[in-house]
N, C-alpha and C positions, 0 to 999 in steps of 0.2 A: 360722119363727124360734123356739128352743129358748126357754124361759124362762130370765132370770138368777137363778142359785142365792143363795142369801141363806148368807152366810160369815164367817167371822172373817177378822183379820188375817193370825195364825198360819197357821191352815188353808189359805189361801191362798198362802203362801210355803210351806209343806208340799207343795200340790199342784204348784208351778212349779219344786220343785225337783228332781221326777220328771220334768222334759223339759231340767235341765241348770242350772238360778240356783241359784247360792249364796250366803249371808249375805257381805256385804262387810262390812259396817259397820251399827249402829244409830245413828242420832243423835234424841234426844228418844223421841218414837213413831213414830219414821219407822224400818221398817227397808228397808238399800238393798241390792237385790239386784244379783247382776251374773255375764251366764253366759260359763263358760270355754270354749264352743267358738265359731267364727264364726256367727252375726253377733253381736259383744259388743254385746250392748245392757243397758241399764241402767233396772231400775226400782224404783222409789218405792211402798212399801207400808205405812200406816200402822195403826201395833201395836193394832187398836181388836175391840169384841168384837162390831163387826156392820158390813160398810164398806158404806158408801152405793152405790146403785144406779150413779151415775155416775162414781162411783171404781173402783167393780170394773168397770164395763165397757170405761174407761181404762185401767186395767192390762190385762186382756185383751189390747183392742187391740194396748196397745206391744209385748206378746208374743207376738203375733203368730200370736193364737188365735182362735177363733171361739166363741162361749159353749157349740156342744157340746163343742169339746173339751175345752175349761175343767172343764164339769161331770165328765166321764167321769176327768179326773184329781183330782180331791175325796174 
């Protein structure tokens, strides 16, 4: 199993937006992303400058990545 890369907010909607999510909306420090081709899935990224181990592996997930590809797109 790959290790989890240690990331910003940013960085991370940076790198999900090279497989298709784009800024929908910010609300607060949440920004919400949401991708234009099928399957629309929608996720929840918060604006912070180091996301916790279990948050980034939750976004992963919902995107339906596995943490090498995550890293390999960073």
């Amino acid at each position: 199993m790959s290790r989890l890369p240690v990331t910003s907010g940013p960085a991370a909607v940076k790198a999900l937006r090279k497989i298709g999510y784009e800024l929908d909306h910010q609300t607060g420090s949440h920004m919400i992303l949401r991708r234009t081709t099928p399957p629309h899935r929608r996720l929840t990224v918060p604006d912070h400058r180091e996301l916790a181990k279990g948050t980034l592996r939750a976004i992963i997930r919902e995107a339906g990545l596995s943490v090498a590809e995550f890293a390999e797109l960073l």
